[in-house]
C-alpha positions as CSV (number, residue, x, y, z in Angstrom):
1,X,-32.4,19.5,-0.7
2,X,-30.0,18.2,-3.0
3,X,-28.1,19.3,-6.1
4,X,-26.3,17.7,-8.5
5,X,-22.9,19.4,-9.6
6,X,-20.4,16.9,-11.7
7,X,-21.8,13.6,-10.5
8,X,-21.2,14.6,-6.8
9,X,-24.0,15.9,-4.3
10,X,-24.4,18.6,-2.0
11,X,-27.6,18.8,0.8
12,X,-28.3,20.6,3.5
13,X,-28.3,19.0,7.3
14,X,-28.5,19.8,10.8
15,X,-25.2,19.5,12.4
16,X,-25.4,16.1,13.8
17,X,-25.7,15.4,18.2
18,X,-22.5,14.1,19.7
19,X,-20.3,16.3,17.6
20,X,-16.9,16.9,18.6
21,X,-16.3,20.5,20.4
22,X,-12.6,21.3,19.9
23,X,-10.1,23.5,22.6
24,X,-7.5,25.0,21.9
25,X,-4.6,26.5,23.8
26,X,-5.7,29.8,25.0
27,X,-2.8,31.6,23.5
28,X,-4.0,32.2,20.2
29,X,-7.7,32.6,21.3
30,X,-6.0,35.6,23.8
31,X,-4.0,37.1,21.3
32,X,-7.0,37.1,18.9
33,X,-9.1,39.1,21.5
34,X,-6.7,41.4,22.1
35,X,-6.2,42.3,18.7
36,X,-9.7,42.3,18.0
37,X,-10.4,44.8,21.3
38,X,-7.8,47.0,20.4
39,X,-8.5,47.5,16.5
40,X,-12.2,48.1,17.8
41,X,-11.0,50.6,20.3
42,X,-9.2,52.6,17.7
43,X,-12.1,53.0,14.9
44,X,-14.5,56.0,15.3
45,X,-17.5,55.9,16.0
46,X,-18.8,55.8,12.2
47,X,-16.3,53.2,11.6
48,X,-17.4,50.9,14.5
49,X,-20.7,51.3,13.1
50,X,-19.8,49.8,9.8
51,X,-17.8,47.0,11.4
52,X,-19.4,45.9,14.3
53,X,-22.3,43.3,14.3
54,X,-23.7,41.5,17.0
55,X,-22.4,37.9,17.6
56,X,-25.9,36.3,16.5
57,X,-26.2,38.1,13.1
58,X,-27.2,36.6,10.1
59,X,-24.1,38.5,8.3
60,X,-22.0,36.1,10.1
61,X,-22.9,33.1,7.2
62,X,-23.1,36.2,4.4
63,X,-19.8,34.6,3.2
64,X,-18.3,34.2,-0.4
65,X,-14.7,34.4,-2.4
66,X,-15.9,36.3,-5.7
67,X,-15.8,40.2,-6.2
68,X,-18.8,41.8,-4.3
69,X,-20.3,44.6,-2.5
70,X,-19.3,43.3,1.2
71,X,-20.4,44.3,4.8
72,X,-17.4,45.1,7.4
73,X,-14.8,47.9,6.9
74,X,-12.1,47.4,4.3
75,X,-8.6,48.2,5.0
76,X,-8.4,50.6,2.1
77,X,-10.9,53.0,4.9
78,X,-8.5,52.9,7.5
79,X,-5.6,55.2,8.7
80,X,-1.9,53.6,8.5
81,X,-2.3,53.2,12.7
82,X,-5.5,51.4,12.5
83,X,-4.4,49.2,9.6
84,X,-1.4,48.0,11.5
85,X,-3.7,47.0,14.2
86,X,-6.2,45.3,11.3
87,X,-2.7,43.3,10.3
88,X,-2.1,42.4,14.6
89,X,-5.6,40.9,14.4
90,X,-5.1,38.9,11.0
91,X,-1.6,38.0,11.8
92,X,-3.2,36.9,15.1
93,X,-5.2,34.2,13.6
94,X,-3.2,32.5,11.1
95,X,0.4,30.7,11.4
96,X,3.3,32.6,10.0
97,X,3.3,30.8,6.4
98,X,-0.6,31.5,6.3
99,X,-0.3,35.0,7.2
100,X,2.3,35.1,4.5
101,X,0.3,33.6,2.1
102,X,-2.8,35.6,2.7
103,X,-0.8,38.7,2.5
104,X,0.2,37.3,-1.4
105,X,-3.2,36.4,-2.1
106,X,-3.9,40.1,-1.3
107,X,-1.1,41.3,-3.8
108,X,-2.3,39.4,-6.2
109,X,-5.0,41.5,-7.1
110,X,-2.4,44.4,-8.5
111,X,-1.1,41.9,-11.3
112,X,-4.6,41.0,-12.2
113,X,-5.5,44.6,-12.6
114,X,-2.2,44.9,-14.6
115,X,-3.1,41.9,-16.7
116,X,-6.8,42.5,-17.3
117,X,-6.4,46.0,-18.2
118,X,-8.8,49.0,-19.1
119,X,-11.3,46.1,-19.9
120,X,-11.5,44.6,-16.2
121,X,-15.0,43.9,-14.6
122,X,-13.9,44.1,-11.1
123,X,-12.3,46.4,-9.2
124,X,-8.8,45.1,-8.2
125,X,-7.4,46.9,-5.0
126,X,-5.3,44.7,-2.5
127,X,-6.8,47.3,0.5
128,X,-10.3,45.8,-0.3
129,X,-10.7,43.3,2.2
130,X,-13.0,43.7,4.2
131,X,-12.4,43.2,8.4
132,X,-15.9,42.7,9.9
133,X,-16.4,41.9,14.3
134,X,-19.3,39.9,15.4
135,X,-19.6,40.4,19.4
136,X,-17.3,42.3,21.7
137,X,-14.3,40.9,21.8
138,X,-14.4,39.0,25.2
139,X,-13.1,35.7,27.6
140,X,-17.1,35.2,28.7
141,X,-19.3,35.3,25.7
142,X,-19.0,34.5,22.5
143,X,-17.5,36.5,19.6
144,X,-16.1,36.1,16.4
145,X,-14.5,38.0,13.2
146,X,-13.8,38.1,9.9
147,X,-11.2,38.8,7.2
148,X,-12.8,38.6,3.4
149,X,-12.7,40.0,0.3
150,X,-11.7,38.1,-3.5
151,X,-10.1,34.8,-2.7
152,X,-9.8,34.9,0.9
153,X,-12.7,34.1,3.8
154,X,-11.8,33.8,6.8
155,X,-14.0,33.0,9.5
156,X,-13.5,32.4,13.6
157,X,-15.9,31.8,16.3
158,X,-14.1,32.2,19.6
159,X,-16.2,30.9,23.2
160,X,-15.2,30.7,26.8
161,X,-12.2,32.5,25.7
162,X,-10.3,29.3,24.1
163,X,-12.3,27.5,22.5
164,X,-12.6,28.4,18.5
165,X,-14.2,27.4,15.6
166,X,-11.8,28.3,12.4
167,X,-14.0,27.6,9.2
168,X,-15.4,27.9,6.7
169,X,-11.8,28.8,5.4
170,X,-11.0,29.7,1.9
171,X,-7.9,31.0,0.4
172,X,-7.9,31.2,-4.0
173,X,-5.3,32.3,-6.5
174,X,-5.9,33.9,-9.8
175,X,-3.6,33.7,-11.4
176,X,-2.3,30.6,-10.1
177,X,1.1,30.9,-11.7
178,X,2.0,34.6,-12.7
179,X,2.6,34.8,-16.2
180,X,5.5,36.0,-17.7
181,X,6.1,39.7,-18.4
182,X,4.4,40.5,-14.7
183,X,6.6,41.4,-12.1
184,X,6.6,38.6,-9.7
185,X,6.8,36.2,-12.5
186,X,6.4,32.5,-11.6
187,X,5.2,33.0,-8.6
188,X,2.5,30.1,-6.8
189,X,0.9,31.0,-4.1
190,X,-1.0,27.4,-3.7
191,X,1.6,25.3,-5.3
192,X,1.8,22.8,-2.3
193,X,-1.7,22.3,-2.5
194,X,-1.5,21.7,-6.2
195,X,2.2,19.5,-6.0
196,X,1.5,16.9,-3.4
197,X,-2.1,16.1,-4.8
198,X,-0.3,15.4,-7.8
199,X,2.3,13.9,-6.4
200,X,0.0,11.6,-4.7
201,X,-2.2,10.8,-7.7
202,X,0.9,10.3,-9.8
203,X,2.2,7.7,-6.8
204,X,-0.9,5.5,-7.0
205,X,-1.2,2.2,-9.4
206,X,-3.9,1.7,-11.9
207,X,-6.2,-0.2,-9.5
208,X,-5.6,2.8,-7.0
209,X,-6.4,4.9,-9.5
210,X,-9.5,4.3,-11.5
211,X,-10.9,4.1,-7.5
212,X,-9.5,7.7,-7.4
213,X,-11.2,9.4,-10.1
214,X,-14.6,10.2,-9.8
215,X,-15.4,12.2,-12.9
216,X,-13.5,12.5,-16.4
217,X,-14.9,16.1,-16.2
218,X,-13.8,18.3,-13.5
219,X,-16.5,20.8,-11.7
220,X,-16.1,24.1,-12.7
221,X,-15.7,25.6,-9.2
222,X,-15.4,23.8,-5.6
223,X,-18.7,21.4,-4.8
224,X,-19.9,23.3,-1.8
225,X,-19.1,26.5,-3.3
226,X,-20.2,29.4,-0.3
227,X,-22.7,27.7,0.8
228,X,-23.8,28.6,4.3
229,X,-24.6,25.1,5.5
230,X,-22.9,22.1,3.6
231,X,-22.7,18.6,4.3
232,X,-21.7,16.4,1.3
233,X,-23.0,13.0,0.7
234,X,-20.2,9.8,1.5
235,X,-17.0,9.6,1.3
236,X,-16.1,8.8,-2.4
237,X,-12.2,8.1,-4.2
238,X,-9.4,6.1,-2.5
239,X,-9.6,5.5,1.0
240,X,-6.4,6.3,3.6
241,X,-6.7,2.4,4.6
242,X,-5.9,1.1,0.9
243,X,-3.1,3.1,0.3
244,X,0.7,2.4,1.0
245,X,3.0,4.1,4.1
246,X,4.7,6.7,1.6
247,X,1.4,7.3,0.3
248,X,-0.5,7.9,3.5
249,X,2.6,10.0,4.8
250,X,2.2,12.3,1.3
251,X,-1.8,12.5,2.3
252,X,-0.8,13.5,5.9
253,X,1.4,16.2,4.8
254,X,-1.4,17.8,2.1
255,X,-4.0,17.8,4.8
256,X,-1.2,19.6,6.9
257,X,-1.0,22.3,4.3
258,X,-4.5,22.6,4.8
259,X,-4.5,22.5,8.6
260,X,-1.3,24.8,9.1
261,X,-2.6,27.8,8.0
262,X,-3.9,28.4,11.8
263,X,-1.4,29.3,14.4
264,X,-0.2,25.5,16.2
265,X,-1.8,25.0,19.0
266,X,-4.7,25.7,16.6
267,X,-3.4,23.2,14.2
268,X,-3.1,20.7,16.8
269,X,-6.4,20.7,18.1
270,X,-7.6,20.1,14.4
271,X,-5.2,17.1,13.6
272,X,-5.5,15.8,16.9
273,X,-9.3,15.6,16.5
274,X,-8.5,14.3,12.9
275,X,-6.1,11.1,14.9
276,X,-8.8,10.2,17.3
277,X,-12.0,10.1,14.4
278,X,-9.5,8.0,12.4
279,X,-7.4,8.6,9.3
280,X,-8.6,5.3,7.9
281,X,-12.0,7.0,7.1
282,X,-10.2,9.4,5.2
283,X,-10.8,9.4,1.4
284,X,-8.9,11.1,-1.8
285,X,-10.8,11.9,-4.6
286,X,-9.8,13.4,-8.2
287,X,-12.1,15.1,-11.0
288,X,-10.6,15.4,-13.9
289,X,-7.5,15.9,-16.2
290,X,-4.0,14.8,-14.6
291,X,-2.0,16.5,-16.8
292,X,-0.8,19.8,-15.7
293,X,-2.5,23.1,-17.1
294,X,-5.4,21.0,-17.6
295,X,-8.9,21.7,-15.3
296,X,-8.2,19.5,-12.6
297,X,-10.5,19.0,-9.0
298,X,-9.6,17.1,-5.8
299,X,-11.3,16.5,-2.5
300,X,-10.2,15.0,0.8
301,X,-13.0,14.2,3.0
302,X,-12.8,12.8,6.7
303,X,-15.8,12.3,9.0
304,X,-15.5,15.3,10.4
305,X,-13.9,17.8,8.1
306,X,-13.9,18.3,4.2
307,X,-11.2,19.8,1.8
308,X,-11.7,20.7,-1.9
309,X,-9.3,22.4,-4.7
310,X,-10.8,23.2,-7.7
311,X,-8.0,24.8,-10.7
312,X,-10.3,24.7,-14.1
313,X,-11.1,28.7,-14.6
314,X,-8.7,30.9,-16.8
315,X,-7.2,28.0,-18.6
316,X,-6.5,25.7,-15.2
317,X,-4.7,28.5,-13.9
318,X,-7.1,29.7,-11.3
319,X,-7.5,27.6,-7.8
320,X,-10.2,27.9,-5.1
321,X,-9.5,26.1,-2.2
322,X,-11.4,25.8,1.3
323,X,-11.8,23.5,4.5
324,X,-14.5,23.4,5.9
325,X,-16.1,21.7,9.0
326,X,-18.7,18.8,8.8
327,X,-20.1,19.4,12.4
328,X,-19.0,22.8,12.9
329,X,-18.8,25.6,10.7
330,X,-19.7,28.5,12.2
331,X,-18.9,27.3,15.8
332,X,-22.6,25.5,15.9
333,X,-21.5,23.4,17.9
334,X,-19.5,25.1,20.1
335,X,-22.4,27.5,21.1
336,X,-24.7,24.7,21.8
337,X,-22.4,23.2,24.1
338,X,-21.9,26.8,25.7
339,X,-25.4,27.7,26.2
340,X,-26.1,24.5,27.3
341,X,-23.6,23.6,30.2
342,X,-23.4,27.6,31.1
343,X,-26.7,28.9,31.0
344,X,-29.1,25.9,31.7
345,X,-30.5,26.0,28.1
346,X,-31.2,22.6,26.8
347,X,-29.2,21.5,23.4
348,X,-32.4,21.4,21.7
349,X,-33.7,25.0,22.6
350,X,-30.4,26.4,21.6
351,X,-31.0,29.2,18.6
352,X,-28.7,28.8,16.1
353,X,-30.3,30.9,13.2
354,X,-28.4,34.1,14.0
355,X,-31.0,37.5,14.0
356,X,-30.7,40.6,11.5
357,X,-28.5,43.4,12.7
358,X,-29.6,46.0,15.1
């Protein structure tokens, strides 16, 4: 199934045999299951209820970015011990600048309700984010969590205890830039994702460039929006190989900003994977305007892994971003290799459609 959105096409595929199974150090995959076990242990039993689903639940790809009803327990519906354990588990799972930056991304929901007024469709509360826990938290089986609610999505798959699947991975801004007359004025939360795209665009030559651009127009909203299962069609833009060493080096360091919201040894796995697949495979593309303020899109897609940023909504001043994984989102991967070497299953037999809750 394919569908056309801005010259650029999305379909559907089975994640493909060979694929690479990353580990990480165990550290953060221990420190995650700690904090998971404990914020578990301190909900009642109503509350456990509400945020507990079993590791092969459909609710696991129920994922989006936009203001919804959601499934999990939102922080607002916790008591100030439990949501300092809801933080230990989110703070667990991201590096310090993304924890940081999520934490914004959260705040940022009290100047929209201050700019959008009586009038305002959604509700805007920086406690509705919703923490939901797919399996018991747990060294043996697998497991996975959560974190989501308007402009952040954030999902892990944890097996054997260390090894972990840390996408589909979204993080969005509205505004981008805080308007004047708002207290924290100024303020961009996902300007390095905006300034070194730029910054490489604006470094490349005209024959670079008309390679570059893709579209005149720019999407209205990332390609793969939330879908469950993406795979995009080839590579398209500027590839890594045809561009000089300072340009490269700027391309290295946006995928970084990408990559570095996990904790390191996280990180590392991810780039490392990224080194041996090839960086010569990877390819820059740019929908759009190039002026700033203007709706803008950019993409940088690998064999393995896929990063978009959309900023056309509310006058350009309103980014989406996500990273996903290629081969595997959702840890797909990672349980087929897990069923099959520890359980005797074969690769084929292994069910990935998760079932309905309990």
């Amino acid at each position: 199934m394919a569908e056309k959105k801005k010259g650029v096409s999305t379909h559907l595929q089975p994640s493909p045999k060979g694929a690479f199974v990353a580990e990480a150090a165990s550290k953060t995959a221990d420190r995650m299951a700690e904090a998971a076990a404990t914020f578990l242990g301190s909900l009642t039993r109503e509350q456990q209820r509400q945020a507990f689903y079993p590791a092969e639940s459909e609710e696991r790809l129920n994922w989006h970015y936009v203001p919804r009803d959601r499934n999990g327990i939102p922080l607002r519906n916790l008591d100030g011990s439990q949501r300092k354990l809801a933080h230990a588990l989110i703070s667990s799972s991201l590096s310090r600048s993304g924890y940081a930056r999520a934490m914004r991304i959260m705040a940022l929901e009290t100047i929209l309700k201050e700019l959008e007024g009586p009038a305002r469709r959604f509700e805007r509360d920086p406690d509705l984010y919703f923490i939901t826990l797919f399996g018991t938290p747990s060294h043996e089986v697998p497991w996975g969590w959560r974190l989501e609610g308007h402009h952040i999505s954030l999902n892990f798959l944890i097996v054997r205890g260390n090894q972990i699947a840390p996408t589909p991975n979204f993080f969005g801004a509205n505004p981008a830039r805080v308007p004047e007359g708002s207290r924290l004025a100024g303020l961009r939360i996902l300007a390095a994702e905006e300034d070194l795209a730029r910054q490489l665009l604006q470094s490349l030559d005209a024959t670079q460039q008309a390679k570059t651009l893709i579209d005149t127009e720019a999407p209205g909203d990332i390609v793969t929006r939330a879908e469950a299962r993406v795979r995009i069609d080839a590579p398209v833009g500027l590839p890594y190989s045809r561009m000089s060493g300072a340009q490269q080096q700027i391309l290295r360091e946006l995928l970084l900003v990408f990559v570095n919201r996990m904790p390191e040894d996280l990180a590392h796995v991810q780039m490392n994977r990224i080194e041996k697949e090839g960086k010569k495979y990877i390819h820059f593309a740019w929908a759009g305007a190039s002026e700033r303020g203007k709706p803008h899109y950019y993409r940088l897609h690998g064999p393995s892994f896929l990063t978009e940023y959309d900023n056309t909504q509310n006058n350009a001043n309103h980014i989406h971003t996500v990273w996903r994984d290629l081969r595997d989102d959702w840890g797909d991967d990672l349980l087929r290799n897990h069923y099959s070497s520890s359980h005797g299953v074969r690769v084929a037999d292994v069910r990935l459609t998760p079932r309905t809750k309990n």
